[in-house]
GUTORVO-868631 format. One line per 3 residues: their letters; for each residue x, y, z of C-alpha. Coordinates in steps of 0.1 Angstrom, whole numbers. Layout:
% GUTORVO-868631
a	X Y Z  ...
END
This chain:
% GUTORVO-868631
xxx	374 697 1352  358 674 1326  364 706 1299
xxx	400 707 1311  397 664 1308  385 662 1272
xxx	409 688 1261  437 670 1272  423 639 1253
xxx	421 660 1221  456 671 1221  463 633 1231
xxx	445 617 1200  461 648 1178  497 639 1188
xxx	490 601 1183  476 607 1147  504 632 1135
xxx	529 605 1152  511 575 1133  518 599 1101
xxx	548 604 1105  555 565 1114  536 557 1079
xxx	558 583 1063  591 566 1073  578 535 1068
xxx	572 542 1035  608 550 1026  629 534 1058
xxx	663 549 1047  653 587 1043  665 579 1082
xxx	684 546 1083  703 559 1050  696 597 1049
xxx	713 613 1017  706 646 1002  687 648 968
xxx	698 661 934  697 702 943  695 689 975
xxx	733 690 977  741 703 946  725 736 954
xxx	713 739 990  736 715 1009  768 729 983
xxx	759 766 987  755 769 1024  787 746 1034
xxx	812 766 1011  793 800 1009  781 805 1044
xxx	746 804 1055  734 840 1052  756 845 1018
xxx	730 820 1005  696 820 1026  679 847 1001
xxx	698 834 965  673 824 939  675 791 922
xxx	655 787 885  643 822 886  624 825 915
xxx	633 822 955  637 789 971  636 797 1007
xxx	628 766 1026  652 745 1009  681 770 1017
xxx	665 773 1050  663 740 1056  698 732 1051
xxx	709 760 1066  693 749 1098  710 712 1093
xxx	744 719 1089  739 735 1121  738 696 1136
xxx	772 693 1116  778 679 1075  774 646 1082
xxx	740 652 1099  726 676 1072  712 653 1051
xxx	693 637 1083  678 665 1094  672 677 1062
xxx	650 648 1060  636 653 1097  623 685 1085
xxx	607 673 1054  584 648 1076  575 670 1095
xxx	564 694 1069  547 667 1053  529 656 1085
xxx	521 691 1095  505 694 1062  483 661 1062
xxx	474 665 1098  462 706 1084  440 686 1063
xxx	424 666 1097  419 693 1119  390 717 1129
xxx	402 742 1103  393 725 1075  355 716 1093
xxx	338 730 1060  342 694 1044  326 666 1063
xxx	360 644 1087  352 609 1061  359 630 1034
xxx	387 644 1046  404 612 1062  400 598 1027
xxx	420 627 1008  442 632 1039  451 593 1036
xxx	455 598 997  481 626 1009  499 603 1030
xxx	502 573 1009  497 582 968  518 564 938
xxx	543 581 919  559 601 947  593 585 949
xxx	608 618 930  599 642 956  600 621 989
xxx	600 631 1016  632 654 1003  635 695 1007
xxx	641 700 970  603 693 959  592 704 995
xxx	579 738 978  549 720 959  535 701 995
xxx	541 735 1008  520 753 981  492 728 987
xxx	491 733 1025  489 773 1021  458 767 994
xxx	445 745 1025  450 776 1046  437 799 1025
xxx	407 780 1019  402 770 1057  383 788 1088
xxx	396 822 1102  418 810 1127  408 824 1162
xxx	439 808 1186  472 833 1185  490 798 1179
xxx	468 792 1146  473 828 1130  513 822 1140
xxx	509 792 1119  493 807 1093  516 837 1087
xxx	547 818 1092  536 792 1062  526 820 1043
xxx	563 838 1041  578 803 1038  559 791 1014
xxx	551 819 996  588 823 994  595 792 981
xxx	588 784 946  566 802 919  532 786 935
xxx	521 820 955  516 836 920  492 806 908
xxx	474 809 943  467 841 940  435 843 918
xxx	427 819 945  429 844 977  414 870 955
xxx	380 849 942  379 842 983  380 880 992
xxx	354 888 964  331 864 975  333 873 1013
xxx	331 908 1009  308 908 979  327 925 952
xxx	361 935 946  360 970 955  347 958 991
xxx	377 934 989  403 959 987  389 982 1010
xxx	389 948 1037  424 940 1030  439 926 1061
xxx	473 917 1073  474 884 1057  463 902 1021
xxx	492 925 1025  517 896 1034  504 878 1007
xxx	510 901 981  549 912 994  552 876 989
xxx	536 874 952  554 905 939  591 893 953
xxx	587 857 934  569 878 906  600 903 901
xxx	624 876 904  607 854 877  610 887 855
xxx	642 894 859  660 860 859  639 834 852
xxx	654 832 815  691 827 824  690 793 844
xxx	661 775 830  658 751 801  659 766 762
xxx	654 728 751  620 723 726  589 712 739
xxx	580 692 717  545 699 724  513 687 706
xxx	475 681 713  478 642 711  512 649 732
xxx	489 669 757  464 644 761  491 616 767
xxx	502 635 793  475 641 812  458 610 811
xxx	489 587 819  501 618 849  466 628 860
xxx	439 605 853  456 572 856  489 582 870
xxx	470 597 903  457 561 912  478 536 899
xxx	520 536 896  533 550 867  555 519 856
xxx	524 500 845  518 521 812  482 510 795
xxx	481 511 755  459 542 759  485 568 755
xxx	494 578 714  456 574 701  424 594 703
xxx	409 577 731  430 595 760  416 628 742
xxx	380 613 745  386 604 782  403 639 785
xxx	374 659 771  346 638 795  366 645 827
xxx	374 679 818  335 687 811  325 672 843
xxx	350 690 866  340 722 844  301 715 851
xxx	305 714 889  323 742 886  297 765 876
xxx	275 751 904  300 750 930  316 781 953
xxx	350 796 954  363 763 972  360 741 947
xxx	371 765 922  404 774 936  415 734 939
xxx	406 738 902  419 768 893  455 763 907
xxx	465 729 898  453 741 860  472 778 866
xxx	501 757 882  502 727 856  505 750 822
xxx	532 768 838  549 732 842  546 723 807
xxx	553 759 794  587 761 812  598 729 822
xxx	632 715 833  633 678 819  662 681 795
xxx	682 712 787  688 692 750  660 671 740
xxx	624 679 737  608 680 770  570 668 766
xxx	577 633 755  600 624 786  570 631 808
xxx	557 600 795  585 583 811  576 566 845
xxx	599 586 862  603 617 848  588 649 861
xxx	569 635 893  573 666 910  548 684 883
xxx	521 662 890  522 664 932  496 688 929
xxx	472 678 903  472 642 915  457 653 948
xxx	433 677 934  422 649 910  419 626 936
xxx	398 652 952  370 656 927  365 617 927
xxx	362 623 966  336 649 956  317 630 931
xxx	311 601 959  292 629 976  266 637 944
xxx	255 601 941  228 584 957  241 571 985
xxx	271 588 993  288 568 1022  287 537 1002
xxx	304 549 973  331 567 995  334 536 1011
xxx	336 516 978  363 544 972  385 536 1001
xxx	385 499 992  394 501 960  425 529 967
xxx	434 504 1000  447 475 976  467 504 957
xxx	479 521 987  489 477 999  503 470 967
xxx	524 507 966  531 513 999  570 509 995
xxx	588 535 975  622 520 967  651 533 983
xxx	681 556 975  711 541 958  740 534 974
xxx	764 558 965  790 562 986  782 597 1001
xxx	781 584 1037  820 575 1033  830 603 1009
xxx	816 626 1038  835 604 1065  869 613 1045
xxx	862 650 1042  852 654 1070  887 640 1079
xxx	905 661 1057  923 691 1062  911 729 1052
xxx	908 736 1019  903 703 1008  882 704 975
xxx	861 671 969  834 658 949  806 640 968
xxx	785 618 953  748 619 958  715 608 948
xxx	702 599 923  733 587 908  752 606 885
xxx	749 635 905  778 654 927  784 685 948
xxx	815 701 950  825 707 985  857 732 1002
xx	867 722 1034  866 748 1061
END
């Protein structure tokens, strides 16, 4: 009785955290409910695609040169709830994702890393600047997703049927969605060498999840191949090594703890390459001391990032790497370095003296950020909600334009 008692308080305090996550996560960005609109591709690809093409026409299309699977999914499942509830659900889904994933972060899986530390990043998760570009929609879902299946990869076996469900089904989804399952790769592969103590032990050891894996890796892999040159950008980088450093210090260093519309006079001389070459020989030197873990949150942010800047889609006109130095351009490429950035500071608390004290002095100092940025602004007002309402009104065959966010931006809709 009091085993059967204190389980039923775990899964009680479990569902009140994920719900308190969640809360935070609307609260954050109140009209992703109160307003819901779809995103850029959002409804110029997902929402567009499945309405006038059908649902299974479109589930397994490739966007960008490479499969997009959970935002066709996605949208696919919310049209279900009817057009002018897509965008809602749409949303819906995206919390939960995002919850899921921070609440991944909490649980006994991940027991390998002492619960403060984990709080700390899993609160960083839940409430980091320079996130409005990718929040909470569907379109950018792909780079949380990539995160949470590094999580998984790096976490406990899982020993409940529920937890290996969980891990296979985030696996095919993720690894179907976006480029990231080739970048995580090395990853899974540096984790089987070590466990098995070699590779040749590794690849006789290959289980299940291996094999899914890699189905996964070569389908984005072929795709990227074969089409990746005919949708994405041909515009000029623009790329140099002052350029670089720029970058990275005002998207990484700084931009992972304070908002990006606060720009320091850093960026354009060779201090930011100074600060650049410290941090990057300090994450290098724990490397070398450190196991697979902490090599694979390094190795796939770097694997993930210079893929970014090799192929990005800023402009399809004007040279790319300078517009990342514009406080909103190109959030989406730093999702996953932020966090990993944030982690190593977590880390370093852990190598000092006194290591509860400094995370504490930690969490102090990112509470007046998380205060002073709490509130990511909302969608404009666009007039999708009414455009919708007279469409939906409209008899079949109707062609419209629908506006959506941000503004500027339309999908072209056929009435069935």
């Amino acid at each position: 009785m009091n085993l059967e008692i204190k389980k039923n308080k775990k899964y009680l305090l479990n569902a009140t955290i994920f719900l308190i996550i969640v809360f935070l996560i609307i609260m954050r960005r109140p009209d992703i409910i109160s307003n819901a609109q779809p995103w850029a591709e959002d409804g110029r690809f997902w929402l567009q695609d499945a309405y006038n093409n059908g649902i299974f026409n479109t589930l397994f299309m490739p966007e960008n040169g490479y499969f997009q699977t959970i935002s066709r999914l996605t949208y696919s499942i919310a049209l279900l709830f009817g057009l002018s509830k897509a965008a809602l659900v749409a949303n819906i889904i995206g919390i939960l994702i995002r919850a899921c994933f921070i609440a991944f972060i909490l649980s006994s899986r991940i027991k390998f890393a002492p619960i403060a530390y984990r709080a700390t990043v899993a609160l960083y998760v839940l409430l980091m600047p320079n996130v409005a570009e990718g929040y909470p929609n569907i379109t950018n879902m792909h780079w949380y997703l990539s995160m949470y299946l590094l999580c998984v990869i790096m976490s406990e076996r899982p020993e409940s049927t529920a937890w290996k469900i969980h891990d296979y089904v985030l696996l095919i989804v993720s690894g179907l969605s976006g480029p990231f399952v080739i970048f995580i790769a090395p990853c899974l592969l540096m984790k089987r060498v070590c466990q098995h103590g070699g590779i040749v032990n590794a690849v006789r050891k290959i289980n299940s999840f291996d094999i899914v894996f890699t189905l996964c890796f070569l389908i984005q892999l072929y795709t990227i191949l074969t089409s990746s040159g005919a949708t994405r950008s041909s515009a000029p980088l623009g790329a140099s090594i002052q350029l670089f450093s720029d970058i990275t210090f005002y998207r990484i260093i700084r931009g992972a703890l304070i908002d990006n519309t606060w720009k320091p006079g850093i960026n354009g001389n060779q201090a930011s390459i100074a600060l650049n070459v410290i941090i990057i020989t300090s994450i290098l030197y724990y490397a070398l001391k450190s196991g697979w873990r902490y090599k694979s949150i390094l190795l796939f942010p770097s694997l993930m990032l210079g893929f970014a800047l090799a192929k990005p889609m800023m402009s399809m006109t004007d040279p790319q790497w300078p517009l990342f130095l514009s406080p909103l351009g190109g959030e989406r490429y730093f999702f996953v370095t932020n966090i990993a950035f944030f982690s190593f500071i977590t880390f370093l608390t852990s190598k000092t003296k006194r290591p509860a004290i400094a995370l504490l002095c930690l969490n102090i100092l990112m509470a007046t950020m998380y205060i002073r940025h709490f509130h990511i602004y909302p969608y404009f007002e666009v007039g999708y909600k009414e455009q919708i309402r007279l469409f939906e009104n409209s008899p079949p065959g109707t062609e419209a334009d629908i506006s959506i966010n941000p503004p500027g931006w339309k999908m072209h809709l056929i009435k069935k």
